[in-house]
C-alpha positions in Angstrom: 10.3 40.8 -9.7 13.8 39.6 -10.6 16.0 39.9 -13.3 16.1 36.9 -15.9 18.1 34.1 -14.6 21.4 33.7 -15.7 21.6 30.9 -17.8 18.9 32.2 -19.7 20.5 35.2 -20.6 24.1 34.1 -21.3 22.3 31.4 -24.1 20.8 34.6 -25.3 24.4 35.7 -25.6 26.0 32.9 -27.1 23.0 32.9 -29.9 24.1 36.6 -30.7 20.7 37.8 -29.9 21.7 40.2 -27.0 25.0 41.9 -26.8 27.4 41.5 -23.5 25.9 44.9 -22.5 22.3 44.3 -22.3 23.4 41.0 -20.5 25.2 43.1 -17.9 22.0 45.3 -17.8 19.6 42.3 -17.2 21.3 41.6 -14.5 20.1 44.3 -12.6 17.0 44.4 -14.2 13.4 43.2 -12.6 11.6 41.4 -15.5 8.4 42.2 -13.9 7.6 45.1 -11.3 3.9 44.4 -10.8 1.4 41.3 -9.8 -2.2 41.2 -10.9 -4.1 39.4 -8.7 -7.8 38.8 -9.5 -10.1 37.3 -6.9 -13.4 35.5 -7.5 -14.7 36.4 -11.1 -18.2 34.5 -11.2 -17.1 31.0 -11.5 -14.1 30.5 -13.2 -11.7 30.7 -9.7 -11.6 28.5 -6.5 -14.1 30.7 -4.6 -11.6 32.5 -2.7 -12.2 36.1 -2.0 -9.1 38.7 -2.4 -9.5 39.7 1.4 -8.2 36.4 2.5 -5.4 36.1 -0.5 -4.2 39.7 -0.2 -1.7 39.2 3.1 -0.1 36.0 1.1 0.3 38.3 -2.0 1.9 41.1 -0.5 3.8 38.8 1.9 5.3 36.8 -1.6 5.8 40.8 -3.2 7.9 41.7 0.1 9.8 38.4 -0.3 10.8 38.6 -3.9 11.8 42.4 -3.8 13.8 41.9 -0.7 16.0 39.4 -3.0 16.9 41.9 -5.5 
């Protein structure tokens, strides 16, 4: 829910394999706009239902947005 960190993208830059524009245009760019969360699956997670991990997910949502 941020754009790529810097560092990242200017190396991208000094390999030639984005221009200086789409380096300005990261910048302001969210790589991601969306969680997926899955609760409880039949075994494979830690048991915990989605009810009780919901307000910790939207909570770390509200967070990252409000740092854009």
């Amino acid at each position: 829910m941020q754009p790529a960190p810097e560092k990242m993208v200017k190396e991208l830059v000094s390999q030639g394999l984005v221009t200086e524009l789409q380096a300005a245009l990261a910048a302001k760019i969210p790589m991601a706009d969306d969680i997926t969360v899955e609760a409880d699956s039949g075994g494979h997670t830690d048991n915990r239902p989605l009810p009780c991990l919901l307000p910790s997910i939207i909570a770390l949502r509200d967070e990252m947005s409000a740092k854009i």
